[in-house]
C-alpha positions as a Python dict, from the first residue, in 0.01 Angstrom:
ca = {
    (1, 'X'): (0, 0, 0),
    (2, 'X'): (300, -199, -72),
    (3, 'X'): (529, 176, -16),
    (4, 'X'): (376, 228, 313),
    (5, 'X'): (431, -158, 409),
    (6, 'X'): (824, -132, 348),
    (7, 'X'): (840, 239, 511),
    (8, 'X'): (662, 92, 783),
    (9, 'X'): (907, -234, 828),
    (10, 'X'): (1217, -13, 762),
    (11, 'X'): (1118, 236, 1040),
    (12, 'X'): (1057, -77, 1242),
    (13, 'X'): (1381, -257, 1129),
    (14, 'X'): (1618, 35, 1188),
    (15, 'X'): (1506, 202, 1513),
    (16, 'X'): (1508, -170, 1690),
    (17, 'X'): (1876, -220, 1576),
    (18, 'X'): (1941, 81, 1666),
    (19, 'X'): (1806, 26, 2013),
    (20, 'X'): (2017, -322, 2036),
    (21, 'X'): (2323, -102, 1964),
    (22, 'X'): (2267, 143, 2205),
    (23, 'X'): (2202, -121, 2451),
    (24, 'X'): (2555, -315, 2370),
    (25, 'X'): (2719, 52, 2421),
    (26, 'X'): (2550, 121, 2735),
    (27, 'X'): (2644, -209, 2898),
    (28, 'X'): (3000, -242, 2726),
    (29, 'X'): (3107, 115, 2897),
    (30, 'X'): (2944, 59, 3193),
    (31, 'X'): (3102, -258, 3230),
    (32, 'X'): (3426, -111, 3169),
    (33, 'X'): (3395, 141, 3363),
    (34, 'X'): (3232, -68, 3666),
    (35, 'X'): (3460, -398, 3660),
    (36, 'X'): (3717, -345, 3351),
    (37, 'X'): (3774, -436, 3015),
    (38, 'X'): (3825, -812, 3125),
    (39, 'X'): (3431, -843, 3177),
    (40, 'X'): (3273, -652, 2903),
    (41, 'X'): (3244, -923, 2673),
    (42, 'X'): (3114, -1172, 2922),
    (43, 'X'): (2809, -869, 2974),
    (44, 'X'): (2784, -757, 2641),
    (45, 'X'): (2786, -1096, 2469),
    (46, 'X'): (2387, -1208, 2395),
    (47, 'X'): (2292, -827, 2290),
    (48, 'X'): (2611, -828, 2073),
    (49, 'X'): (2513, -1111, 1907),
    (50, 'X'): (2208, -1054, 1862),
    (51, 'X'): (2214, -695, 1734),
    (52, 'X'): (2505, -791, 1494),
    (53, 'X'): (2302, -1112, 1355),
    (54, 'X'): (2013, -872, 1308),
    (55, 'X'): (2229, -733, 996),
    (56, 'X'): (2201, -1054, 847),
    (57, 'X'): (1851, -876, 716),
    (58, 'X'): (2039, -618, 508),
    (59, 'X'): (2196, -878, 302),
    (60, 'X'): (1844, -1003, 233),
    (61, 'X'): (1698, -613, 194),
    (62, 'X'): (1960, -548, -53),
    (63, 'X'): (1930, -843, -269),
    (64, 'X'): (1522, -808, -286),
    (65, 'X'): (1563, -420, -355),
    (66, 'X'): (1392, -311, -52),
    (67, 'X'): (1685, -84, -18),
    (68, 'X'): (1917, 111, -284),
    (69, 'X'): (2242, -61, -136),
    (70, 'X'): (2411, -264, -383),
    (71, 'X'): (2494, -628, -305),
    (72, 'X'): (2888, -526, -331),
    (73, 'X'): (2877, -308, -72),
    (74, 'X'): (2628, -486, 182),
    (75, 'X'): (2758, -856, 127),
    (76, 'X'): (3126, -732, 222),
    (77, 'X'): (3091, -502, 485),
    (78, 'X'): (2785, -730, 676),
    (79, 'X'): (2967, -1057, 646),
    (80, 'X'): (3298, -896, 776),
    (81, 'X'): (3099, -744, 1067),
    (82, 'X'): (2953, -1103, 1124),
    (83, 'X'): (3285, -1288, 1136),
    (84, 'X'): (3441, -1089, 1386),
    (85, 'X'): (3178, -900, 1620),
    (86, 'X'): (3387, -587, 1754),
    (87, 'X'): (3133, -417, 2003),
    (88, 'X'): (3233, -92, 2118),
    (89, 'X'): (3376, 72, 1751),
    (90, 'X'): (3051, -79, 1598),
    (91, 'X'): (2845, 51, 1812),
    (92, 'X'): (2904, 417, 1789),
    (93, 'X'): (2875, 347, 1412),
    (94, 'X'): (2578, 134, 1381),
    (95, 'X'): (2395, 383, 1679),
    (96, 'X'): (2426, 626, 1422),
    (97, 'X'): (2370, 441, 1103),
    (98, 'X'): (2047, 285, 1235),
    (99, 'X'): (1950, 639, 1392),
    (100, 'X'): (1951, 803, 1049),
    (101, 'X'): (1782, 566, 869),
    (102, 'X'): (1541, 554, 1146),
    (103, 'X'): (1491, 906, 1111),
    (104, 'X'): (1446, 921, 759),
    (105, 'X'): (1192, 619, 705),
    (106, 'X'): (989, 834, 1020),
    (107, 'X'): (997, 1143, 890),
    (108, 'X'): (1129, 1132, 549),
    (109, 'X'): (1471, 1305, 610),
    (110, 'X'): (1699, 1338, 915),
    (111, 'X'): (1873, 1638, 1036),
    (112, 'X'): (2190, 1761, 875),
    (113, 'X'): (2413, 1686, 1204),
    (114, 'X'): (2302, 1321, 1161),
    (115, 'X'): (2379, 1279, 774),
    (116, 'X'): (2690, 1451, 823),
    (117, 'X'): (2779, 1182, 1088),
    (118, 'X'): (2614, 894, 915),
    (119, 'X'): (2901, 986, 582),
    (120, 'X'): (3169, 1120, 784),
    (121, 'X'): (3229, 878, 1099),
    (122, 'X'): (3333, 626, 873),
    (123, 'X'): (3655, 811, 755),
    (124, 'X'): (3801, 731, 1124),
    (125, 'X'): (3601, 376, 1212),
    (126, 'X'): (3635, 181, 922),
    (127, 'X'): (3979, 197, 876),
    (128, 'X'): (4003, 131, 1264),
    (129, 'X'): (3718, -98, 1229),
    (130, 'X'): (3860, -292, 949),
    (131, 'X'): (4234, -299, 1091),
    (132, 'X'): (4060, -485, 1432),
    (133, 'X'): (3863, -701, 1218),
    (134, 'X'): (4256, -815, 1048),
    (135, 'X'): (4453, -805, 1402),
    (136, 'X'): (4202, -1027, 1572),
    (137, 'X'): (4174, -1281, 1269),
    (138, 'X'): (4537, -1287, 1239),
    (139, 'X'): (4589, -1286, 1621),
    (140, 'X'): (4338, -1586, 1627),
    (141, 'X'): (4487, -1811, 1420),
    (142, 'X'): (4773, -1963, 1608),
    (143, 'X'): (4460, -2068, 1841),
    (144, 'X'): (4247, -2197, 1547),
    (145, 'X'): (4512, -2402, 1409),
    (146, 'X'): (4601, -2536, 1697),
    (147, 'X'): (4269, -2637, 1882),
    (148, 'X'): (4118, -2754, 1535),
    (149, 'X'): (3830, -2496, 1616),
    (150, 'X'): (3527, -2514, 1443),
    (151, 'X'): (3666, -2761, 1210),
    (152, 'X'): (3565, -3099, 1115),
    (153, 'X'): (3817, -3374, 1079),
    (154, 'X'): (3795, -3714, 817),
    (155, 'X'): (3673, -3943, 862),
    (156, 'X'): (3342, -3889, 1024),
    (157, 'X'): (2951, -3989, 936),
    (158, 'X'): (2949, -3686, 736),
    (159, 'X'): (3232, -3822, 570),
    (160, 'X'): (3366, -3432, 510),
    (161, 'X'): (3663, -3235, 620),
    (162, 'X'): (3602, -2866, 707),
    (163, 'X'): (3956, -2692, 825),
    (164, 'X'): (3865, -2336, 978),
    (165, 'X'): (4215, -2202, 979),
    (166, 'X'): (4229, -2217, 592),
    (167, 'X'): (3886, -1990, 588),
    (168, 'X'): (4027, -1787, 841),
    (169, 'X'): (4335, -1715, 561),
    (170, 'X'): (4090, -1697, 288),
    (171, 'X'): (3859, -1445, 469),
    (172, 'X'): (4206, -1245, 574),
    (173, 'X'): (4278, -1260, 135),
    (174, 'X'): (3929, -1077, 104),
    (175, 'X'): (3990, -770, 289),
    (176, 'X'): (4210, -704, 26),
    (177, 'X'): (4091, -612, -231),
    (178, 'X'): (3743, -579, -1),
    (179, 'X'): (3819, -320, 189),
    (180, 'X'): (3972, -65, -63),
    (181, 'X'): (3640, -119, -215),
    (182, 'X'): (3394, -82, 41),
    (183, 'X'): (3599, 224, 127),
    (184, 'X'): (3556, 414, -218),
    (185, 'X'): (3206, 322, -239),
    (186, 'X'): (3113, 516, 99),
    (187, 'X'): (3361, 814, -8),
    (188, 'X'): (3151, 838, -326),
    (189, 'X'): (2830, 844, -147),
    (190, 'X'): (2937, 1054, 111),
    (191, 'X'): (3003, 1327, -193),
    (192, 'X'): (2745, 1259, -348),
    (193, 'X'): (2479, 1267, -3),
    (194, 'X'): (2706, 1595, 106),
    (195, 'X'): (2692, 1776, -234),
    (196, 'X'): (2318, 1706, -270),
    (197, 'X'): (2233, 1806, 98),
    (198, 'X'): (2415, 2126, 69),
    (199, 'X'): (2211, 2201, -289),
    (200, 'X'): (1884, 2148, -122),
}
């Protein structure tokens, strides 16, 4: 009972954020396409948002063992995602990432065309992904220090000082040695998915 309960809430869980995905592509290229790149956040923001946040849950999955993903590799790669919402490179990426796991909770595997995606795409995006994620932080924070955004200044009733540029830095240090990481983690599971698909 308690298998068919997660199958069922993963099936659920993955085909609606892959549905929010597809939904921020759709609009974002339409957009661009219909009025330019100047107006696709304004169009894309609430669904962006929302199907980013929505990854919040895998966090949560992973640290209750509803899934196999380590901690190490959700935690970075989520919370990254979460700082700095990049909409169109994410979404060809999570459109397929959501599809296949879709797919398999539904049927209990997914096509070879979609696995192959689901560990290859990455090669490409998350190095692009990842080097957008560091331009826009770093291209931000001339703006953050300056504007004081999203920090909190003494003295105040909370009587606490919060300084957002300094996170900003430390969440830049992270990628570091974060990112080399996250990257050999989804080379070894793409070899080992790959090897095993081709076996079977």
């Amino acid at each position: 009972m308690a298998g068919a309960v997660r199958r069922m809430y993963l099936i659920t869980y993955n085909w609606l954020v892959c549905a929010g995905w597809f939904q921020v592509l759709y609009i974002a290229l339409k957009t661009l396409i219909e009025s330019g790149h100047n107006h696709v956040y304004e169009a894309i923001e609430k669904p962006l948002l929302l199907a980013q946040s929505a990854a919040f849950f895998e966090i949560l999955h992973s640290v209750i063992g509803l899934v196999r993903s380590p901690i190490s590799a959700a935690l970075p790669q989520i919370s990254s995602r979460l700082y700095v919402v990049w909409g169109i490179l994410y979404s060809f990426q999570e459109i397929i990432r959501y599809s296949f796991f879709g797919m398999k909770e539904t049927f209990g595997s997914a096509p070879f065309w979609l696995l192959w995606l689901r560990y290859s795409t990455f090669l490409i995006l998350y190095p692009l992904g990842i080097g957008s994620e560091v331009y826009l932080i770093y291209k931000a924070l001339p703006y953050i220090k300056e504007s004081g955004f999203c920090s909190a200044r003494m003295p105040n009733k909370w009587n606490f000082s919060f300084d957002y540029f300094y996170c900003a830095i430390l969440v830049l240090g992270v990628y570091i040695p974060g990112a080399p990481h996250l990257y050999g983690y989804m080379l070894g599971q793409r070899k080992k998915t790959l090897y095993k698909s081709r076996r079977e």
